[in-house]
C-alpha distance (Angstrom), angle and dihedral (degrees) to the residues before:
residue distance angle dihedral
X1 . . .
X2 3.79 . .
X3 3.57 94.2 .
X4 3.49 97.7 51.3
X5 3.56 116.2 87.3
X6 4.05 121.6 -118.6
X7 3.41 120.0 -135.8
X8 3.85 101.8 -134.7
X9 3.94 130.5 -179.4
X10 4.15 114.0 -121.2
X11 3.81 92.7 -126.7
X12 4.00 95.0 -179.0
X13 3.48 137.9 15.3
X14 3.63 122.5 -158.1
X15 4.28 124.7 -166.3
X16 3.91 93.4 -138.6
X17 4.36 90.4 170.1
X18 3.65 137.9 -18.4
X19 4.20 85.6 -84.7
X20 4.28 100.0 26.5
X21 4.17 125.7 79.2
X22 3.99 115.5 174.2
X23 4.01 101.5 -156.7
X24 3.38 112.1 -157.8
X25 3.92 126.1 -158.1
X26 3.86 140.5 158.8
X27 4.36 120.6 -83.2
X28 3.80 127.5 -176.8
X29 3.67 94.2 -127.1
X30 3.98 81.8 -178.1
X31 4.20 101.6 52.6
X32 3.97 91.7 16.5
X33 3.97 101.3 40.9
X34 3.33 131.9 -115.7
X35 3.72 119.9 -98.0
X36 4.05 128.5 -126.9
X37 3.56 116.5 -136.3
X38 3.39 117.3 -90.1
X39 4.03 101.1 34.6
X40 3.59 129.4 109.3
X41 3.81 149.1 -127.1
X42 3.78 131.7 -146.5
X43 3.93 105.0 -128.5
X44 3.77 112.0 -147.3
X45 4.22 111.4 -154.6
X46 4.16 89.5 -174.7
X47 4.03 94.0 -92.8
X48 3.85 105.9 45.0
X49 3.46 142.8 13.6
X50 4.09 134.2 -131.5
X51 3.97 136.8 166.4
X52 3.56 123.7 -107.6
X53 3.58 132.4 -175.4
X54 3.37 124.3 -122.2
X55 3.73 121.5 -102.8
X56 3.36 111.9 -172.1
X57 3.79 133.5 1.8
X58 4.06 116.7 -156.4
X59 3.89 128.7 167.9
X60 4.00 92.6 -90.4
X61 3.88 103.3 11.5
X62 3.82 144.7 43.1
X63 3.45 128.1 -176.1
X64 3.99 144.5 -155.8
X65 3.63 133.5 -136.7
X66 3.42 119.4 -153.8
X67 3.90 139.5 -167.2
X68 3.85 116.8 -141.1
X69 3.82 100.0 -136.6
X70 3.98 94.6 133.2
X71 3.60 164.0 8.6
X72 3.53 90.7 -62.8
X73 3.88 107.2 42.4
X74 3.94 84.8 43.2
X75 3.60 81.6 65.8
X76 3.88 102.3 56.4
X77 4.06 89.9 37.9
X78 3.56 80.1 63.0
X79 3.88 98.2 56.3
X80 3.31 124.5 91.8
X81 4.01 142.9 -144.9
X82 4.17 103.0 -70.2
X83 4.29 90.4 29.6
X84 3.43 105.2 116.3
X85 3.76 128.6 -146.0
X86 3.76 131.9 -164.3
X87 4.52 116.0 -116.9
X88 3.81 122.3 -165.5
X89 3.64 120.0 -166.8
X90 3.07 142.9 -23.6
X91 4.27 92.9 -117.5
X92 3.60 137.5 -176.2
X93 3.45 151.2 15.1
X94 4.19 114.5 -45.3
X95 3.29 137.5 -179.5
X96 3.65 107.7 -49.5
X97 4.44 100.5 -157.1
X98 3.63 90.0 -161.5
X99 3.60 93.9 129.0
X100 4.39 143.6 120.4
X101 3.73 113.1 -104.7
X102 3.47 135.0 43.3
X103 4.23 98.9 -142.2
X104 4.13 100.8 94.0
X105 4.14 131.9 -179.7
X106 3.98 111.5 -158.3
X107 3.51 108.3 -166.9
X108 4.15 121.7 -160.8
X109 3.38 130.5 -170.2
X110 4.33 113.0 -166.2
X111 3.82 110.8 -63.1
X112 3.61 84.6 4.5
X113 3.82 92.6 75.0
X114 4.12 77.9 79.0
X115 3.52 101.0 88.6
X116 3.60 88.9 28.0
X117 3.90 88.9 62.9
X118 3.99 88.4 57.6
X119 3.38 101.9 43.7
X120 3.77 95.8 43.9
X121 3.67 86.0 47.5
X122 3.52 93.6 58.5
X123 3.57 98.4 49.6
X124 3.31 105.2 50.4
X125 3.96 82.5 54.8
X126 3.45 92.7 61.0
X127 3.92 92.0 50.5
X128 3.65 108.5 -95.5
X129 3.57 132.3 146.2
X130 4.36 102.7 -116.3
X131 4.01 122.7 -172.5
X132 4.15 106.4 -160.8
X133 3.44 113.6 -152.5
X134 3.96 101.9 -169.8
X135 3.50 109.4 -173.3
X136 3.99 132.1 -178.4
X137 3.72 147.3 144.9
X138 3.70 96.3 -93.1
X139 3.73 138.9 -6.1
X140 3.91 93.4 -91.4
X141 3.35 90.9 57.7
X142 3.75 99.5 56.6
X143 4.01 116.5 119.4
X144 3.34 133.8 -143.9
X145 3.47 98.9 -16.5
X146 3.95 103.9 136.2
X147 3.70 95.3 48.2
X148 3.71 87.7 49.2
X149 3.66 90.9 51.8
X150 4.28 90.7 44.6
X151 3.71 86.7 49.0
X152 3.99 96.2 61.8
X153 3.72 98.8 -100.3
X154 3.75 119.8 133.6
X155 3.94 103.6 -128.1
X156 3.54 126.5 -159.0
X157 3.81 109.6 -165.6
X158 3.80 114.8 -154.7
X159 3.86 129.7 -169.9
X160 3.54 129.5 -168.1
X161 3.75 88.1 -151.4
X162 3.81 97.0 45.9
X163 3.99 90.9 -125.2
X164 3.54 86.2 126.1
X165 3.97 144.6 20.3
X166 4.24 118.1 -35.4
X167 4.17 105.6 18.9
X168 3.98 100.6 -132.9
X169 3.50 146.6 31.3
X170 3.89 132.6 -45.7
X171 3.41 93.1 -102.2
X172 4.06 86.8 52.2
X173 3.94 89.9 47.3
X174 3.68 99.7 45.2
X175 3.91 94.1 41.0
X176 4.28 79.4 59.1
X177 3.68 91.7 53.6
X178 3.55 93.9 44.6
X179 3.82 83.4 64.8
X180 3.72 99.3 73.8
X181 3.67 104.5 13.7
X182 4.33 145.7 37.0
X183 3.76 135.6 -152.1
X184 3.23 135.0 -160.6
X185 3.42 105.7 -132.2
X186 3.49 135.3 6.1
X187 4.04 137.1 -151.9
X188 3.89 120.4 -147.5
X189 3.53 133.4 -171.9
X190 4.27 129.5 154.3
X191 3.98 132.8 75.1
X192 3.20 122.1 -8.7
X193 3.44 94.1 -117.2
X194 3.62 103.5 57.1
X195 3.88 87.0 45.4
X196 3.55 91.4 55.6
X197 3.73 84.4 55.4
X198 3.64 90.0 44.6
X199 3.65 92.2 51.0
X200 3.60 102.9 56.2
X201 4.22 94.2 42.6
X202 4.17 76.1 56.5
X203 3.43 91.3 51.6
X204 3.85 110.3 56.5
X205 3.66 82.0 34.7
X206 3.96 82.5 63.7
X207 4.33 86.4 -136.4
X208 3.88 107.2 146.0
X209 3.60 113.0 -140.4
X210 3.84 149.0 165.6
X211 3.74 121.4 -123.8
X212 3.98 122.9 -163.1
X213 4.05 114.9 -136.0
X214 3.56 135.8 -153.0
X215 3.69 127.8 -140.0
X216 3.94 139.3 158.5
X217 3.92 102.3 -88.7
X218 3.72 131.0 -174.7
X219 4.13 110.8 160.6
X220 3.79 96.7 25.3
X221 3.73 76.8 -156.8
X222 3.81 106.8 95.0
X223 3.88 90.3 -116.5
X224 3.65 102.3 100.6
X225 3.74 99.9 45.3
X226 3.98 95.7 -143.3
X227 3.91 98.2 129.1
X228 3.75 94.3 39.3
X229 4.02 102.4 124.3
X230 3.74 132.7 -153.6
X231 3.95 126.6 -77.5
X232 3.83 104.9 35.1
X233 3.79 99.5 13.6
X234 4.00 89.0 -118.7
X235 4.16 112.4 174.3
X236 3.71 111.7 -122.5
X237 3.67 87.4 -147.6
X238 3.75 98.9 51.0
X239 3.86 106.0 15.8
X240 3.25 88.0 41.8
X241 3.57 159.2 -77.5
X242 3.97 81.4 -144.7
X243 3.62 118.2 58.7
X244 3.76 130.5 177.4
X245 3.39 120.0 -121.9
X246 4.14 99.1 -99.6
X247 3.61 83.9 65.7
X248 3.74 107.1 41.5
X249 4.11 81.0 64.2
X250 4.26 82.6 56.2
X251 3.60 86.4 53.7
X252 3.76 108.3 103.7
X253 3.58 103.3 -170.3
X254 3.77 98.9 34.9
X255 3.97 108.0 145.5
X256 3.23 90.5 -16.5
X257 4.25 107.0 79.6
X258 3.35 143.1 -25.3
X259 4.15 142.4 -166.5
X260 3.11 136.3 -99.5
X261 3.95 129.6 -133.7
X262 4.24 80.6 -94.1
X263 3.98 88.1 56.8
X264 4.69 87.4 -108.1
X265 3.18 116.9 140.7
X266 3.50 126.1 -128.6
């Protein structure tokens, strides 16, 4: 039943930025499964389908937040509360918060604060300590970072523009932090560049962390080998999309190219 898609109603539709919508709808986490932070779906609109992480993960509900950069995601902006939309899954690998320490930095970069939102969400529940660094373009853009803030997390907004909160990048932001403080582990999700950034800040710091990656997916079931990346062949859709960071460094093409749906790199 996994790979079938369930027809679910959108319940609620929240205006996150000019370019972001989080749909919400209901899921049987009992008959359906619940989802771990940091997996996806594959959203079905009745012609194609696309994966989407996961949002947010309640006792009855979930929810999506999507980016309208497309034909596609121009197509669910345009639904409204009462459309209905078809979800496959939950896939992947997610964060696994198996870890020592309870002092955590979650680090989101644009639509990337998505899984960031879930996983954060989580651990705060379960009583750990859990830096935000919400990062974006420009202040309109920012995601999440109100609930964040009403669910206990300490958020540190940061724009490259300055318009609101830290002036500069992640990397800028958490480098500051890193100044006066440590974690012990860290959660990273955004473009590949700024995690690459991320990654090697984490690195001399000697902070373990998971990052979440992005590739051009069509099964989300390992079979088709479209995701698969460079180095050890790994599936973003089984293997991962979050990887620890032993095996971002196994990672070939890590911030530095990807394929497209032809297999070309660019």
């Amino acid at each position: 039943m996994i790979n079938e898609p369930k027809i679910v109603e959108i319940k609620e539709i929240i205006d996150e930025t000019p370019t972001i919508k989080t749909f919400k709808f209901d899921w049987d986490m009992e008959t359906l499964g619940r989802p771990n932070p940091g997996e996806f779906v594959m959203v079905w609109n009745f012609k194609n389908e696309k994966p989407m992480s996961i949002s947010q993960i309640n006792d009855d509900e979930m929810a999506i937040s999507v980016k309208n950069i497309g034909e596609f995601t121009s197509h669910l902006h345009d639904l409204a509360v009462g459309d209905k939309i078809g979800i496959r899954g939950s896939y992947g690998t997610g964060f696994n918060n198996s870890f020592e320490g309870k002092n955590i930095v979650a680090i989101g970069g644009g639509v990337g604060m998505a899984p960031i939102n879930a996983i954060a969400s989580d651990l705060i529940e379960k009583g750990n300590d859990v830096d935000v660094i919400a990062a974006a373009v420009t202040k309109d853009e920012l995601l999440f970072a109100d609930s964040l803030e009403k669910s206990g997390a300490k958020v540190h907004f940061c724009t490259d523009d300055g318009s609101f909160g830290f002036k500069g990048f992640a990397t800028d932001c958490l480098s500051d932090l890193l100044e006066d403080t440590t974690y012990d582990y860290a959660f990273v999700c955004g473009p590949e560049i700024m995690m690459k950034g991320i990654f090697d800040i984490l690195e001399e710091a000697s902070i373990p962390a998971q990052y979440s990656l992005e590739r051009y997916m069509k099964c989300a079931l390992g079979v088709c080998g479209q995701c698969c990346v460079d180095g050890e062949g790994w599936r973003i859709c089984v293997e991962g999309p979050v990887f620890e960071n032993e095996k971002i460094y196994k990672i070939e093409e890590f911030a530095k190219y990807r394929r497209d749906a032809s297999g070309v790199k660019y």
